[in-house]
C-alpha positions in Angstrom: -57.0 125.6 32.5 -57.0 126.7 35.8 -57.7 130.5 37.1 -54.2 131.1 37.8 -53.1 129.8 34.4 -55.2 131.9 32.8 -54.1 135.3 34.7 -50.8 134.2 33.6 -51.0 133.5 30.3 -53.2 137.0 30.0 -50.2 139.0 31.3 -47.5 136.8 29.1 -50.2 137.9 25.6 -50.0 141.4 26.9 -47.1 142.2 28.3 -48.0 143.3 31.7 -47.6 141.6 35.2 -49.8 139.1 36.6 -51.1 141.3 39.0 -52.7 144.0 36.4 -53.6 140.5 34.6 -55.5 139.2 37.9 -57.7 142.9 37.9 -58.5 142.9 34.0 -59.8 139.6 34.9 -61.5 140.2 37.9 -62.7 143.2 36.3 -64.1 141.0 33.3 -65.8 138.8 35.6 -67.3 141.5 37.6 -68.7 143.1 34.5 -70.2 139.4 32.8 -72.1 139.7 36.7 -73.4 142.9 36.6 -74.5 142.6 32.9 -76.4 139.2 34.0 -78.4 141.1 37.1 -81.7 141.1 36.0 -84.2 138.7 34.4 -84.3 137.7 31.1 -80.8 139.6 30.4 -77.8 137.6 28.4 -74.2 138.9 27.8 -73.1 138.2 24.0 -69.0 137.9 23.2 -68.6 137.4 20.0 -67.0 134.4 18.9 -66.9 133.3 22.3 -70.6 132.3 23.7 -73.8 133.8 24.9 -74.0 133.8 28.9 -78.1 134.5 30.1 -79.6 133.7 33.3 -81.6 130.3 33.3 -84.4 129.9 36.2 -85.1 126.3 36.9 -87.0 124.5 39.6 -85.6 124.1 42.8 -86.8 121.2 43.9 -88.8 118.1 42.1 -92.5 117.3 44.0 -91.1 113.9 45.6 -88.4 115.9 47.3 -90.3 119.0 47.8 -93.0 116.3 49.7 -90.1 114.6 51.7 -88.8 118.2 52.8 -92.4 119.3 53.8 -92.5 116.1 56.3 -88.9 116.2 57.8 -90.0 119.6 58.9 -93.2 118.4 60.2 -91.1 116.4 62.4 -88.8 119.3 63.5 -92.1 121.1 64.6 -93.8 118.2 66.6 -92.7 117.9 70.5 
């Protein structure tokens, strides 16, 4: 399900037009943000999921080492 398919079939359950659809959604996802801002914070919909914040490495040690010599390279004339 796409985006748009949603939006419409939001405004088809409600009765209301795609475009107050499109902000309610919009809305929704603006509010699932804000409640996920800082660390260690999780947004619980019943029936539906748990959404948290998960921190993960960037980058493994090989690649981090590879990275750390291409810009070596950059710096030497």
């Amino acid at each position: 399900m796409t985006k748009a398919d949603l939006i419409e079939k939001m405004a088809k359950d409600a009765g209301i037009t795609k475009v107050a659809a499109g902000k309610a959604y919009e809305s929704f996802l603006d509010g699932l943000q804000g409640g996920l801002k800082t660390r260690g914070s999780k947004v619980t919909l019943v029936g539906f999921g748990t959404f948290k914040k998960v921190y993960r490495k960037l980058v493994k040690a090989g690649i981090l080492r590879q990275v750390s010599r291409l810009r070596l390279r950059e710096k030497m004339p």
